[in-house]
Backbone atoms as SQL, in Angstrom:
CREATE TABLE atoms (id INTEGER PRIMARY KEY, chain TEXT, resi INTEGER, resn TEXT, atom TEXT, x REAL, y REAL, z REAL);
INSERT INTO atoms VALUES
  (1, 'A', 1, 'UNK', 'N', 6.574, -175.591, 52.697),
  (2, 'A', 1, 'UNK', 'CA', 6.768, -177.020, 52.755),
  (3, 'A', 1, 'UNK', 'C', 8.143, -177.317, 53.341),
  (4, 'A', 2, 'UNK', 'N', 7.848, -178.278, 54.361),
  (5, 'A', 2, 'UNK', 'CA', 9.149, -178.851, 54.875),
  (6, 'A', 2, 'UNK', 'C', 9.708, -180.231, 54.535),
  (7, 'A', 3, 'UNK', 'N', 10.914, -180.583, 54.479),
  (8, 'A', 3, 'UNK', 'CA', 11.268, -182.047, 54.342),
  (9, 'A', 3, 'UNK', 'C', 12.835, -182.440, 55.013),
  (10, 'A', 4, 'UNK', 'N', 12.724, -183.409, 55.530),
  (11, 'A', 4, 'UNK', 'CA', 13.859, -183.773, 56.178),
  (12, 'A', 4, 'UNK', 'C', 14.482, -184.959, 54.477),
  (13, 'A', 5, 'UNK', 'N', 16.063, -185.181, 54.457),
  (14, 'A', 5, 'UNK', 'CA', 16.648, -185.757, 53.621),
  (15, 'A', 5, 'UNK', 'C', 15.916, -187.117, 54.053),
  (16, 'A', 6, 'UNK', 'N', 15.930, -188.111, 53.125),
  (17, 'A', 6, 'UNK', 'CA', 15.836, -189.505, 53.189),
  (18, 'A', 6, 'UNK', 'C', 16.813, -190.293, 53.792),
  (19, 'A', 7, 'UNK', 'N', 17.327, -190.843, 54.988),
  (20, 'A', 7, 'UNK', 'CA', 18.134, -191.748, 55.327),
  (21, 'A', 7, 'UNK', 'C', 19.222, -190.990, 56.060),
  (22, 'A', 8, 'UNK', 'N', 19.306, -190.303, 56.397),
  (23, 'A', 8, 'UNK', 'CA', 20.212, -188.829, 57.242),
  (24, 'A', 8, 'UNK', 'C', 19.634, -189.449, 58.529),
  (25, 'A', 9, 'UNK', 'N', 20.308, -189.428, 59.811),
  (26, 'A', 9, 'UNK', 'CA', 20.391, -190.137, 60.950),
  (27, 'A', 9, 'UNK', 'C', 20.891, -188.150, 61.184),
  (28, 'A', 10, 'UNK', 'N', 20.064, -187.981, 62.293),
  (29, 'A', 10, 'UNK', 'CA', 20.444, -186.826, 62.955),
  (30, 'A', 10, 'UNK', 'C', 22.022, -186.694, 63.359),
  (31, 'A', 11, 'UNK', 'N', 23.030, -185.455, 63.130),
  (32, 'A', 11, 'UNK', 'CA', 24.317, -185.877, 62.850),
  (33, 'A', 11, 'UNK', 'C', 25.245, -185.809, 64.309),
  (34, 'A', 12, 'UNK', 'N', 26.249, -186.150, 64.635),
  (35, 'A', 12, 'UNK', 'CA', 26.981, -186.053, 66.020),
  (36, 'A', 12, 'UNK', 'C', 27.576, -184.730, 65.838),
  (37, 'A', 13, 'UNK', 'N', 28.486, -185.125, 66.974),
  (38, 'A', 13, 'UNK', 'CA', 28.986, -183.715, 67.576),
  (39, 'A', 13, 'UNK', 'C', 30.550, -183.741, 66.220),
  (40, 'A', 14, 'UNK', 'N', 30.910, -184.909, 65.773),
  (41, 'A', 14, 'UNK', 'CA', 31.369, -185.145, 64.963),
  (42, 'A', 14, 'UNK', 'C', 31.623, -184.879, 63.436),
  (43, 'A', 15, 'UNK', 'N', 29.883, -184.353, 62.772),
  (44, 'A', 15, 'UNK', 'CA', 29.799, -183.949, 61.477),
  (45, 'A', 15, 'UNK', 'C', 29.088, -184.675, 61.324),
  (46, 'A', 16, 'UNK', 'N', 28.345, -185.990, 62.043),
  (47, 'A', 16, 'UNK', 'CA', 27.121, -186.365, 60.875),
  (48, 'A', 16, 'UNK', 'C', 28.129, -187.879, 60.852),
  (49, 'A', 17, 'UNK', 'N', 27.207, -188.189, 59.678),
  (50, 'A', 17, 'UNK', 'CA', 27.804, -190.164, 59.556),
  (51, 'A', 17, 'UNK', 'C', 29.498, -189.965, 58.901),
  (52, 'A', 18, 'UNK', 'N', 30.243, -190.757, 58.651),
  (53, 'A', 18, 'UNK', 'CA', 31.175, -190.702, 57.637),
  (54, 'A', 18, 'UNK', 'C', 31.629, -189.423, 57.858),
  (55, 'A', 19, 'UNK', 'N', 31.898, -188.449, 58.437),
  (56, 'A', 19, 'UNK', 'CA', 32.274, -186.699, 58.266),
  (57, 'A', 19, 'UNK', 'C', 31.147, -186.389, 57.619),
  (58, 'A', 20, 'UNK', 'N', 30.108, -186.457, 56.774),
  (59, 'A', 20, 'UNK', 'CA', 29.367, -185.536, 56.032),
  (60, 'A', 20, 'UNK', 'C', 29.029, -184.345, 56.855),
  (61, 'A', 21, 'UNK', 'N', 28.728, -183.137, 56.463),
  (62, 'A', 21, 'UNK', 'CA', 28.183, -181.888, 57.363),
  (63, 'A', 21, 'UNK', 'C', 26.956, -181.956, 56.450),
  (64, 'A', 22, 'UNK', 'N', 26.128, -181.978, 57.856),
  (65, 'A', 22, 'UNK', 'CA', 24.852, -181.892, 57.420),
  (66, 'A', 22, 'UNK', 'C', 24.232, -180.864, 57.699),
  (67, 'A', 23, 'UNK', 'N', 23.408, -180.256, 56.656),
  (68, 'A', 23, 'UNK', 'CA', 23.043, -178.694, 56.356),
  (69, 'A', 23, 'UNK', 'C', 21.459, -178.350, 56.625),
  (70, 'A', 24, 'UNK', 'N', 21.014, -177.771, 56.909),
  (71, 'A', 24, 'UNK', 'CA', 19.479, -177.165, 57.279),
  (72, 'A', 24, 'UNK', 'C', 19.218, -175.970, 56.232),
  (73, 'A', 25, 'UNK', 'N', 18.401, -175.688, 55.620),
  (74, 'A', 25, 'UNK', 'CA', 18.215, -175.191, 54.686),
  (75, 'A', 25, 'UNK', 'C', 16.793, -174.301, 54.760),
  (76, 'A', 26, 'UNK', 'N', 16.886, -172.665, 55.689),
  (77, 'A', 26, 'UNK', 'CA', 15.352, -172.171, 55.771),
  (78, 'A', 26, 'UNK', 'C', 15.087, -170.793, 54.989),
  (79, 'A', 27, 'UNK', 'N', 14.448, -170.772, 53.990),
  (80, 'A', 27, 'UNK', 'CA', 14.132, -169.736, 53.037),
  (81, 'A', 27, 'UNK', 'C', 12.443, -169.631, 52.928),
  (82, 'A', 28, 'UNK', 'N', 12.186, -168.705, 52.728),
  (83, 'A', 28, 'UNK', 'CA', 10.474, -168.801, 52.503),
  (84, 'A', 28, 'UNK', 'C', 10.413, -168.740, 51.345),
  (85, 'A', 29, 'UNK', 'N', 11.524, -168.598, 50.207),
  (86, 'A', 29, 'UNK', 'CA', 11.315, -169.031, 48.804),
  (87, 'A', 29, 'UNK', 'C', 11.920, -170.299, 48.404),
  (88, 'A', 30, 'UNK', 'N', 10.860, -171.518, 47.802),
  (89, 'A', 30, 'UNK', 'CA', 10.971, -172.107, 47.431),
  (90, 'A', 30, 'UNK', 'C', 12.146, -172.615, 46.195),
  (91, 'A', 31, 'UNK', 'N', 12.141, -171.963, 45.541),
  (92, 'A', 31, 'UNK', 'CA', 13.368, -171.475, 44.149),
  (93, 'A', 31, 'UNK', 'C', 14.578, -171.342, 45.007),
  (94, 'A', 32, 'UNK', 'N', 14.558, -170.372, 46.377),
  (95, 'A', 32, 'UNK', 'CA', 15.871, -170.826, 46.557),
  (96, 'A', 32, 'UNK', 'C', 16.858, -171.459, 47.714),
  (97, 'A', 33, 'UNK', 'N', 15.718, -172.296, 48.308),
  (98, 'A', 33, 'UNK', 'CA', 15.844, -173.525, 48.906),
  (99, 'A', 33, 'UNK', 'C', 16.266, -174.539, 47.731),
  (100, 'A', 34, 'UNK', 'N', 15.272, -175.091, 47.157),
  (101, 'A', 34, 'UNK', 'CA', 16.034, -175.941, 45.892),
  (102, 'A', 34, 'UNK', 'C', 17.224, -175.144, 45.496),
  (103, 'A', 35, 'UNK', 'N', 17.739, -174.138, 45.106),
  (104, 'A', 35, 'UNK', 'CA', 18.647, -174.182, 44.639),
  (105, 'A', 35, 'UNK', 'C', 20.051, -174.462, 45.265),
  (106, 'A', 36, 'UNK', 'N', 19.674, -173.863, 46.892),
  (107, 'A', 36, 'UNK', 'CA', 21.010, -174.217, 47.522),
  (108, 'A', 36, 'UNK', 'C', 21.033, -175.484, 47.842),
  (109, 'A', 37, 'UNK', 'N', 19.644, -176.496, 48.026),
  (110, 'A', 37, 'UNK', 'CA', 20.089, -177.952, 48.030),
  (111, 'A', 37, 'UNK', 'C', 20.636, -178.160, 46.861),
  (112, 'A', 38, 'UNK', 'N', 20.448, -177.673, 45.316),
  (113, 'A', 38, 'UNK', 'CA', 21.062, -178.832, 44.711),
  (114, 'A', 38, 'UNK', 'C', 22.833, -178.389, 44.670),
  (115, 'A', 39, 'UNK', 'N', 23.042, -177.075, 44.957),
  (116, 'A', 39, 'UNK', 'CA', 24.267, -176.681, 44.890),
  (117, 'A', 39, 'UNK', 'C', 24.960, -177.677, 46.278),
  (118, 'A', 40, 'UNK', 'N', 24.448, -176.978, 47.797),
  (119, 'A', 40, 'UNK', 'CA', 25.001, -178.606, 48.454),
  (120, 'A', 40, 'UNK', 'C', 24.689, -180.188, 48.354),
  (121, 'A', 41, 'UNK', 'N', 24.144, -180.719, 47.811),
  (122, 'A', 41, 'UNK', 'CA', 23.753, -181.690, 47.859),
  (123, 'A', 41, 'UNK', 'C', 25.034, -182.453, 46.514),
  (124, 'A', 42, 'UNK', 'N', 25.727, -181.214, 45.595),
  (125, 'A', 42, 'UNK', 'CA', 26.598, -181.688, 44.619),
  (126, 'A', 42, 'UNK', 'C', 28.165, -181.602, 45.260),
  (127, 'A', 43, 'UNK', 'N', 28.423, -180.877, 46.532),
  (128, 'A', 43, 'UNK', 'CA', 29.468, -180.693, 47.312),
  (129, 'A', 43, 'UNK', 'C', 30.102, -182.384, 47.616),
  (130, 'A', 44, 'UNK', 'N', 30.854, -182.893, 47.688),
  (131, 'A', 44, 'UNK', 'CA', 31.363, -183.811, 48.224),
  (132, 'A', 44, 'UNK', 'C', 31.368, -183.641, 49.817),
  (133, 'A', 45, 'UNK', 'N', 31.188, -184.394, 50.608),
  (134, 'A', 45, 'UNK', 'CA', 31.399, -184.218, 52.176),
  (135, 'A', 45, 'UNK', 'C', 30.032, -183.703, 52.954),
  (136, 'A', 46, 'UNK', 'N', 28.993, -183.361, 51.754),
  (137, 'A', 46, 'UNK', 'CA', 27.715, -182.087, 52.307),
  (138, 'A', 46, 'UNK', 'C', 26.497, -182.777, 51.930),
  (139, 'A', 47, 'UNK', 'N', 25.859, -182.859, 52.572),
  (140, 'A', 47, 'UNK', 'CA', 24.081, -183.411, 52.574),
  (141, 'A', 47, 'UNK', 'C', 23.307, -182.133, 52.998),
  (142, 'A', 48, 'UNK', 'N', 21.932, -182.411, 52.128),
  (143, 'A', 48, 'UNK', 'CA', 21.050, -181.408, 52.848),
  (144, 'A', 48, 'UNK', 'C', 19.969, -182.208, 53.670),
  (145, 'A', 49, 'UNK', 'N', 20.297, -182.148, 55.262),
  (146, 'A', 49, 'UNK', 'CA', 19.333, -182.907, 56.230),
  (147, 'A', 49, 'UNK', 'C', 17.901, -182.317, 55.932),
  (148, 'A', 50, 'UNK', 'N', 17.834, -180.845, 55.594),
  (149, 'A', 50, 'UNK', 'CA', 16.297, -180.362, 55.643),
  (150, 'A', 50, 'UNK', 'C', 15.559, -179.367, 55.464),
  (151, 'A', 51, 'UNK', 'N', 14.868, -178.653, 54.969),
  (152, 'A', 51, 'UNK', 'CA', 14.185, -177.572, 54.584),
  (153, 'A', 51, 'UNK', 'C', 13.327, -176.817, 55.174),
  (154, 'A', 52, 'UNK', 'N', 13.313, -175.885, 55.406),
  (155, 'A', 52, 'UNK', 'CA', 12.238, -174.705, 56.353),
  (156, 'A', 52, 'UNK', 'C', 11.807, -173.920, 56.013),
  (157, 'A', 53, 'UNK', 'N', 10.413, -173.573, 55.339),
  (158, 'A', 53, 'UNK', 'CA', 9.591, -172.644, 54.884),
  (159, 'A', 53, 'UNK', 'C', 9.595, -171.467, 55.694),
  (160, 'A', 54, 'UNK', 'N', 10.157, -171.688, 56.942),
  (161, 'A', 54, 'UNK', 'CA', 9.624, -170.140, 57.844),
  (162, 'A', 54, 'UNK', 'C', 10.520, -170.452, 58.916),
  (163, 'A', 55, 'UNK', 'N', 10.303, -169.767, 60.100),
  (164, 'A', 55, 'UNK', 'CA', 11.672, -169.929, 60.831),
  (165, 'A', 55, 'UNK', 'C', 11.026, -170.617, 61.733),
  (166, 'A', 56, 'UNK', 'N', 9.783, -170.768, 62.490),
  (167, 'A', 56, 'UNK', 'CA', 9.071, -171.615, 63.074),
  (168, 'A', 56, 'UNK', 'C', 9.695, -173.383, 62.316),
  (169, 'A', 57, 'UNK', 'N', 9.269, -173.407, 61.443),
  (170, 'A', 57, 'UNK', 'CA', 9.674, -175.039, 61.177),
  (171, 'A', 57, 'UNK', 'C', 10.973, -174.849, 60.684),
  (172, 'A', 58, 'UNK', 'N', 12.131, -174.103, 60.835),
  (173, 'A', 58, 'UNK', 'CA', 13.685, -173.879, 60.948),
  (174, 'A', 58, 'UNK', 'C', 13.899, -174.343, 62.399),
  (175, 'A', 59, 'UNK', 'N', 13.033, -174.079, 63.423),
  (176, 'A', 59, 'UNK', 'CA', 13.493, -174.443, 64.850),
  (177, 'A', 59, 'UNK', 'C', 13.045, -175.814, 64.899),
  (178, 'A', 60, 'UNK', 'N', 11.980, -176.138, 64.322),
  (179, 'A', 60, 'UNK', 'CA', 11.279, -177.517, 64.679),
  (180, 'A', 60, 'UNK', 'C', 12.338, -178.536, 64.143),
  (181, 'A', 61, 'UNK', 'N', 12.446, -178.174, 63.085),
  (182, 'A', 61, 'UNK', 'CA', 13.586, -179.607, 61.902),
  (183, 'A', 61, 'UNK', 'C', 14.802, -179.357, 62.800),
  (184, 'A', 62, 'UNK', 'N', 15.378, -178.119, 63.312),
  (185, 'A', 62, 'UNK', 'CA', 16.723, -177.914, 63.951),
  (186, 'A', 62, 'UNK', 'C', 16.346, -179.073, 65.082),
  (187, 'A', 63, 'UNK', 'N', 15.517, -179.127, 65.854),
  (188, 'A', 63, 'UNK', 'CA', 15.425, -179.880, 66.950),
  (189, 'A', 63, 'UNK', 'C', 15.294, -181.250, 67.054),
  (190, 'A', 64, 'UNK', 'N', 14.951, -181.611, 65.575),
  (191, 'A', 64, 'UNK', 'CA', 14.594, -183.210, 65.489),
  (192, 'A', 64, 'UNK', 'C', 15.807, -183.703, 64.331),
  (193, 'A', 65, 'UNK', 'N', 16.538, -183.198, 63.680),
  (194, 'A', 65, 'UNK', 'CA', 17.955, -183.061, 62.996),
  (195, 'A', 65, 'UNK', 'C', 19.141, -182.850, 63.271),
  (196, 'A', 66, 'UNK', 'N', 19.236, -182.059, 64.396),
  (197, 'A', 66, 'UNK', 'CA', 20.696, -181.920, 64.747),
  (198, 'A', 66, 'UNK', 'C', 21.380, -181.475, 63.464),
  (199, 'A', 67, 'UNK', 'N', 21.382, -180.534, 62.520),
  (200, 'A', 67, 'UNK', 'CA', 21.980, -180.090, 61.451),
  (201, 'A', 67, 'UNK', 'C', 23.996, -179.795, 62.258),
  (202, 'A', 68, 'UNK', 'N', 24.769, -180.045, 61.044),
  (203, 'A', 68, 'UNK', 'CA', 25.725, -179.046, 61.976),
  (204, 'A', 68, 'UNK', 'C', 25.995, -178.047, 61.411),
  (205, 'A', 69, 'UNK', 'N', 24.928, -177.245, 60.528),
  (206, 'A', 69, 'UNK', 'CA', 25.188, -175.764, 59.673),
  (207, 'A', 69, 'UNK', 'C', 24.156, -175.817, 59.411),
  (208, 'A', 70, 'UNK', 'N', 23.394, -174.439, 59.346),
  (209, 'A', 70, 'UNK', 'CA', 22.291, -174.111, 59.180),
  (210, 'A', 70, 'UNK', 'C', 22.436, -172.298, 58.063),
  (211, 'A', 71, 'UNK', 'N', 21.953, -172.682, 56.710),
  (212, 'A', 71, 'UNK', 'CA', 21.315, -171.596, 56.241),
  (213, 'A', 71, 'UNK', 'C', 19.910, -171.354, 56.386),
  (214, 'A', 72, 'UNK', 'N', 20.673, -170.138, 56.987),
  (215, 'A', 72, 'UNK', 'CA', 18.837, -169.286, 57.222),
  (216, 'A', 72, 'UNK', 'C', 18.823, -167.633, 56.479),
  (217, 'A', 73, 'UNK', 'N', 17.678, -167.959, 55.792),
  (218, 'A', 73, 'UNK', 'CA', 17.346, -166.289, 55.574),
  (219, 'A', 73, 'UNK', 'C', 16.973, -165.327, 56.560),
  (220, 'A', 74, 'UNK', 'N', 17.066, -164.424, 56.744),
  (221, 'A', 74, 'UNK', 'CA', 16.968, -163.278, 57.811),
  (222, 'A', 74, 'UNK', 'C', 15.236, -163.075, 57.418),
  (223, 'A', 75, 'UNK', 'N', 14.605, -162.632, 56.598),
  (224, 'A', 75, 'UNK', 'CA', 14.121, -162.021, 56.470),
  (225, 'A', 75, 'UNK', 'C', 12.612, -163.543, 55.940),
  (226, 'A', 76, 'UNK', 'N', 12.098, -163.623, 56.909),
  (227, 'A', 76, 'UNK', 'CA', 11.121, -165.004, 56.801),
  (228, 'A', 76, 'UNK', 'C', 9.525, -164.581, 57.697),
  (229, 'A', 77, 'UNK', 'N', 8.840, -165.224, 56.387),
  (230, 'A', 77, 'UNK', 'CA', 7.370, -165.283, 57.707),
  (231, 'A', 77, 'UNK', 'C', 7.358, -165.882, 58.549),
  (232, 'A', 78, 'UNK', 'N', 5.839, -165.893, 59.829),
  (233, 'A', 78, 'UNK', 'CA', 5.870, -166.527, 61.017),
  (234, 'A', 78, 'UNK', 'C', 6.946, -166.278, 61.959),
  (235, 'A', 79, 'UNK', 'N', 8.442, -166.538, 61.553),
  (236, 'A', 79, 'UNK', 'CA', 9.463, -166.386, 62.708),
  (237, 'A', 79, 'UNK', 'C', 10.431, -166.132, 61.983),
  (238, 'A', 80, 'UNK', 'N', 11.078, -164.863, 62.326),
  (239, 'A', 80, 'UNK', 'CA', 12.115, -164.530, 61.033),
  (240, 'A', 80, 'UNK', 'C', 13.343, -165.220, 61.526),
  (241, 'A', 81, 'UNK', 'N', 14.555, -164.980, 60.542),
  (242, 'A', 81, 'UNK', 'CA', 15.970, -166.010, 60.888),
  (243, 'A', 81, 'UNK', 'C', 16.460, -165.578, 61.904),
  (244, 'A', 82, 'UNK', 'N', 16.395, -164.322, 62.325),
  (245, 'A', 82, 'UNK', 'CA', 17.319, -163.896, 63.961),
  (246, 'A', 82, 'UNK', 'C', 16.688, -164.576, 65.183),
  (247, 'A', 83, 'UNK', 'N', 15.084, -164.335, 64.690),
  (248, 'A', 83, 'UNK', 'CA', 14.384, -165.156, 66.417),
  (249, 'A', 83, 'UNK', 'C', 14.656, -166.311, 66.342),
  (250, 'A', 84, 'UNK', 'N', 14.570, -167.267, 65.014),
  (251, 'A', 84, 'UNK', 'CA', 14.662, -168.459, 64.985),
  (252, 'A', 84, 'UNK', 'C', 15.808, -169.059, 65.383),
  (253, 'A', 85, 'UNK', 'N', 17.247, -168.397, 64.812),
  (254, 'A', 85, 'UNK', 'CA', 18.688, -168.684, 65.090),
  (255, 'A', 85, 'UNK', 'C', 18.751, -168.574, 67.100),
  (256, 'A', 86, 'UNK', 'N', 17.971, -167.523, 67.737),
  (257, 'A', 86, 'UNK', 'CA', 18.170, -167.390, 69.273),
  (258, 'A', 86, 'UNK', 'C', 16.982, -168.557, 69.676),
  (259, 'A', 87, 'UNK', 'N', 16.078, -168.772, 68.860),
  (260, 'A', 87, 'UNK', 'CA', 15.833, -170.190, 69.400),
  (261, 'A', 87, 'UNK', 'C', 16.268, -171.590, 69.381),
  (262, 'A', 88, 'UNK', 'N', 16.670, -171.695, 68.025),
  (263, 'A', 88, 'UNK', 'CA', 17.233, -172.403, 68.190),
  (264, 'A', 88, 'UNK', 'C', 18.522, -172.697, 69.108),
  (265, 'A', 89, 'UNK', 'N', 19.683, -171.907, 69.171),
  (266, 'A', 89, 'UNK', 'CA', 20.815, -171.735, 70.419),
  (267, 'A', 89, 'UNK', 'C', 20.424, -171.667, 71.424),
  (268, 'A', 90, 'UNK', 'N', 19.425, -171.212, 72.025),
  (269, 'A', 90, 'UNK', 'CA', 18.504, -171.236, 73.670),
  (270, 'A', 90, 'UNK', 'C', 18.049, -173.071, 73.595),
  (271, 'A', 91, 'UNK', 'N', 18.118, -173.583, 72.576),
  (272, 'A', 91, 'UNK', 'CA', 17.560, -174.604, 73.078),
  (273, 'A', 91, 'UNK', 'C', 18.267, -175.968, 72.644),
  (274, 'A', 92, 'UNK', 'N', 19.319, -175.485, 71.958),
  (275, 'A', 92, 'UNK', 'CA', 20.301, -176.591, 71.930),
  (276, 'A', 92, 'UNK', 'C', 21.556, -176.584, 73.101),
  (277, 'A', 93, 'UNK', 'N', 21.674, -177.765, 73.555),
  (278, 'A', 93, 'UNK', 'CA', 22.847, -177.825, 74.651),
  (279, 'A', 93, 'UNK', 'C', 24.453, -178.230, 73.931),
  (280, 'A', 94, 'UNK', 'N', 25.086, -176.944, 74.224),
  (281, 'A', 94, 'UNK', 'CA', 26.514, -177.349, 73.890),
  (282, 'A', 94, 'UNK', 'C', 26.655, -177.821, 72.614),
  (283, 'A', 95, 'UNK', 'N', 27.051, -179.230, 72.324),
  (284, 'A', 95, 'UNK', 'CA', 27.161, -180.512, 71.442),
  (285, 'A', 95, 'UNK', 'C', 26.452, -180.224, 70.378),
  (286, 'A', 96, 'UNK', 'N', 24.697, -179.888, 70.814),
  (287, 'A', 96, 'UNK', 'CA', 23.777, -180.461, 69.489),
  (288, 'A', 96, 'UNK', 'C', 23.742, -179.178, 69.360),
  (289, 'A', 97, 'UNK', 'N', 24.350, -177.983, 69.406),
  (290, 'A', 97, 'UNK', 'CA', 23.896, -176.662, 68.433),
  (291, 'A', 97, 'UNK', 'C', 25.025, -176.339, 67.559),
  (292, 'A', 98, 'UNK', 'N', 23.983, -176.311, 66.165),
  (293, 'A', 98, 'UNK', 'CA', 24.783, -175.843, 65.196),
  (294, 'A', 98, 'UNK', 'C', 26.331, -175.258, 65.361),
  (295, 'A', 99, 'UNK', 'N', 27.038, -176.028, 64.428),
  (296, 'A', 99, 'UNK', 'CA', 28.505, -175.458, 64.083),
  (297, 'A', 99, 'UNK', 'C', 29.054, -174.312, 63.636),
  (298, 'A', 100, 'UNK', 'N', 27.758, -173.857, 62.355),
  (299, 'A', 100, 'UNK', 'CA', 28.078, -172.937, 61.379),
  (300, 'A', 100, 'UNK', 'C', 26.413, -172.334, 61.097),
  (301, 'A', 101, 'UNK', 'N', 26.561, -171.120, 60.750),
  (302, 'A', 101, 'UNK', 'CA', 25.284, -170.540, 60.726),
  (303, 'A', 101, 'UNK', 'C', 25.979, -169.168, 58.816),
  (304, 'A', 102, 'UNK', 'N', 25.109, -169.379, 58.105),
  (305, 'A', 102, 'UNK', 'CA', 25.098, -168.070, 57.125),
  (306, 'A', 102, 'UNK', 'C', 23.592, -167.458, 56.998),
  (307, 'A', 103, 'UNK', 'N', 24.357, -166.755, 56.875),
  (308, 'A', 103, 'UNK', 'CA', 22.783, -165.779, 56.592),
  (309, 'A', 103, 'UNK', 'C', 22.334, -165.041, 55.154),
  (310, 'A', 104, 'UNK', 'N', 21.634, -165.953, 54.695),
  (311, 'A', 104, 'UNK', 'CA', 21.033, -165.164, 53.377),
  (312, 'A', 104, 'UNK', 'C', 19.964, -164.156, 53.283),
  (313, 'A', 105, 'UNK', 'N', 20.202, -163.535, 52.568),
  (314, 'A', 105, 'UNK', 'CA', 19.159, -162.416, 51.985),
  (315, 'A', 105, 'UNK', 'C', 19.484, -161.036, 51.092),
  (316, 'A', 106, 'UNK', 'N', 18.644, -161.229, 50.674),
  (317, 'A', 106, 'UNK', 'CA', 18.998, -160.134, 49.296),
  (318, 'A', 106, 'UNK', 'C', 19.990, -158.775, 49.488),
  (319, 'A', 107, 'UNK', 'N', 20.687, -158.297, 48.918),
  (320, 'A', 107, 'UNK', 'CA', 21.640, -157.205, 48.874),
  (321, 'A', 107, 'UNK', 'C', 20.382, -155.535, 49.250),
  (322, 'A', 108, 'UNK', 'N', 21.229, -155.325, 50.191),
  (323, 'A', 108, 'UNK', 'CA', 20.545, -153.583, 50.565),
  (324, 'A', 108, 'UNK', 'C', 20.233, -153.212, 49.669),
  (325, 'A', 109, 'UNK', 'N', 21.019, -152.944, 48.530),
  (326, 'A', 109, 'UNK', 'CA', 21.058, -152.357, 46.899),
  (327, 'A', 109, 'UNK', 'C', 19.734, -152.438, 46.335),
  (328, 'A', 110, 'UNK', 'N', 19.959, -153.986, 46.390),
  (329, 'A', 110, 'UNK', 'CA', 18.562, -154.419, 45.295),
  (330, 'A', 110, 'UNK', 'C', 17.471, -154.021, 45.907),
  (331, 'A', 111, 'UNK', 'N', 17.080, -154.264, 47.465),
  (332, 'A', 111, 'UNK', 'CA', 16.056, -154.338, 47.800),
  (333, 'A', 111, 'UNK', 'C', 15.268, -152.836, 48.179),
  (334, 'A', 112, 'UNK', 'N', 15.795, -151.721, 48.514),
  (335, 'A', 112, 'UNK', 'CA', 15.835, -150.481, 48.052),
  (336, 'A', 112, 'UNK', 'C', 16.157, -149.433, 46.995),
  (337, 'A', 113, 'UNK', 'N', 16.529, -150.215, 45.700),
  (338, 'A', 113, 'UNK', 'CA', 16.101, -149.670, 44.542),
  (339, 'A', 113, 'UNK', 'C', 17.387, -148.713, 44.087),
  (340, 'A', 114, 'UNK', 'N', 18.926, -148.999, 45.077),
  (341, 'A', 114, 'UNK', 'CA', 19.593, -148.082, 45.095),
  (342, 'A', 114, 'UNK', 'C', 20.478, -148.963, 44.675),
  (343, 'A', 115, 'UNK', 'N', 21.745, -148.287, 44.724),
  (344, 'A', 115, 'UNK', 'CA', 23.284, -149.106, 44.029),
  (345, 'A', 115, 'UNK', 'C', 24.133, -148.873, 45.522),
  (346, 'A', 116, 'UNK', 'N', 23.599, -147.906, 46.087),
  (347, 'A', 116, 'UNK', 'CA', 25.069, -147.323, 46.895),
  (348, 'A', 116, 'UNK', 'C', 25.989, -148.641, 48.064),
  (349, 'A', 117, 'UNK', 'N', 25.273, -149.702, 47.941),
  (350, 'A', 117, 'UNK', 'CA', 25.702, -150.903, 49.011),
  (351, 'A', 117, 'UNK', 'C', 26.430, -152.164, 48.003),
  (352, 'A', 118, 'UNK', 'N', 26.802, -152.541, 48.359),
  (353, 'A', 118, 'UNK', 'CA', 27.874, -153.289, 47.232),
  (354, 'A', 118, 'UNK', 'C', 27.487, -154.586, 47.594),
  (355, 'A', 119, 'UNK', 'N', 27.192, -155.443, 48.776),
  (356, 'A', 119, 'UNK', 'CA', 26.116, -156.176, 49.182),
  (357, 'A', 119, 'UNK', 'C', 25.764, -156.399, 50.695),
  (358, 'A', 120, 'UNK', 'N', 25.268, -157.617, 50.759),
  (359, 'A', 120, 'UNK', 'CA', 24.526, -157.557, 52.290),
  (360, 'A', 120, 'UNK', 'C', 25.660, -158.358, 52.944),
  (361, 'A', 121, 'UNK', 'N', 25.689, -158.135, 54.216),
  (362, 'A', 121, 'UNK', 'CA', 26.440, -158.599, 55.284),
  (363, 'A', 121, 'UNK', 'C', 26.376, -159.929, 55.416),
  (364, 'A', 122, 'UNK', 'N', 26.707, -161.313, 54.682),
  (365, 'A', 122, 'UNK', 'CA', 27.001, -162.731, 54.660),
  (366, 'A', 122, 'UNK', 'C', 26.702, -163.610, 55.911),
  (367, 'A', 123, 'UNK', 'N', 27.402, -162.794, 57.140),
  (368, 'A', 123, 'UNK', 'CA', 27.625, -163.997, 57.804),
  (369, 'A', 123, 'UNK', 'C', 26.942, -163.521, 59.439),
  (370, 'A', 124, 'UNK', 'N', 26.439, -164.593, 59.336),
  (371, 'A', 124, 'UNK', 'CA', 25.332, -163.994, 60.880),
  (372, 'A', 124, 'UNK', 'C', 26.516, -164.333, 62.571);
């Protein structure tokens, strides 16, 4: 499920209305999409423009939002966060592509059953 914020005007090259930075939000888990909206959405200065079940509708909302930061998970059905992040940048000009990009997804550790990684690489 996707949703764009209520009343969010796609943001300028500026930050969005007032300075706010407006955030894109694509996880294929539900639990933790809500959670990082409600964590930004309690930030002062930070809105969440919109949500992306998969990286396919991560490019679609990127294109009709103008986010100026985008969390994306790496690791997504349909279109994972790396193809989606080079589509999206192939198809934004200059101005309207994202400011800031992080990259979530679970720690090496956890997800192979091992300790030896201390965690996953943060920032795309």
């Amino acid at each position: 499920m996707t949703s764009a914020a209520p009343g969010l005007a796609p943001g300028d090259a500026e930050g969005g209305a007032a300075g706010v930075t407006r955030c894109l939000i694509a996880d294929d888990q539900a639990m933790v999409r809500e959670g990082f909206a409600a964590v930004l959405a309690a930030q002062p200065g930070m809105a969440v423009a919109g949500q992306a079940a998969d990286g396919t509708e991560a490019v679609r909302l990127a294109a009709a939002l103008h986010p100026d930061v985008i969390l994306m998970d790496v690791r997504m059905p349909v279109l994972d966060g790396l193809q989606a992040a080079r589509q999206i940048l192939s198809a934004a000009p200059g101005a309207a592509r994202p400011r800031g990009w992080w990259r979530a997804t679970c720690p090496t550790w956890w997800q192979a059953g091992s300790r030896t990684a201390s965690r996953a690489d943060p920032v795309l």
